[in-house]
N, C-alpha and C positions, 0 to 999 in steps of 0.2 A: 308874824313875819311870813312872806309868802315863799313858796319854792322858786329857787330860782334857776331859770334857762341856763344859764351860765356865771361862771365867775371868775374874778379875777385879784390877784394880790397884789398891790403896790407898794405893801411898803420894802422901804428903807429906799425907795423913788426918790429923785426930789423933783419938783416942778421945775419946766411944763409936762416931765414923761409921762405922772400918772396920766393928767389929763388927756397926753396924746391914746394913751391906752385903753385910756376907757372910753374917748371916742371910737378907737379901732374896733374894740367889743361891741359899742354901738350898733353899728352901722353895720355888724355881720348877723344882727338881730330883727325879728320880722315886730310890727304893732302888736304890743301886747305881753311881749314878755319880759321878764325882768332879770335883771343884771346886777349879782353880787358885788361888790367891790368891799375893798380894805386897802386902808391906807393910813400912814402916820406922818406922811409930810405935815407942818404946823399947819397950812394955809387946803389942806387937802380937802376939807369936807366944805370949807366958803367957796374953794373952787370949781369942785362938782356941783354945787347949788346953784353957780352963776352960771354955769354951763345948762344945766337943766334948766334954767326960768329960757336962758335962750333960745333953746332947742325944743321945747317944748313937751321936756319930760316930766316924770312927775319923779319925785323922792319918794317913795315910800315909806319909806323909816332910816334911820341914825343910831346906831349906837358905840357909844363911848366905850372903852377898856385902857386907862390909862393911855396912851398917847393915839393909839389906834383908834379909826374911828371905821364900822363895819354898815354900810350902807347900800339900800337898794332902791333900783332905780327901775321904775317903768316906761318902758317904749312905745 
């Protein structure tokens, strides 16, 4: 797991906030660095994924802890 630039906690979120959040974290990040996120909405880590293939991020890793899922994402 890499260090990351920033991060950010969503849960107890429900969608669309994470995702507006974690675009807002996005977008105040330069190519190249990577952005913690967590989050437990059900649909949260299919929907950071579909965001990412979009956008043209990469996921670097997922990991599960019972509902929570702790993911980073590169820019």
């Amino acid at each position: 797991m890499e260090t990351a630039d920033k991060e950010v906690d969503v849960c107890g979120v429900c969608c669309p906030m994470p995702l507006i959040k974690v675009r807002t974290a996005l977008n105040d990040m330069q190519p190249g660095q990577v952005l913690s996120v967590i989050g437990d909405d059900p649909i949260f880590e299919e929907s950071v994924r579909d965001l990412c293939e979009t956008s043209g991020l990469q996921v670097l890793s997922a990991e599960h802890d019972g509902r929570r899922v702790k993911m980073q994402i590169k820019t």
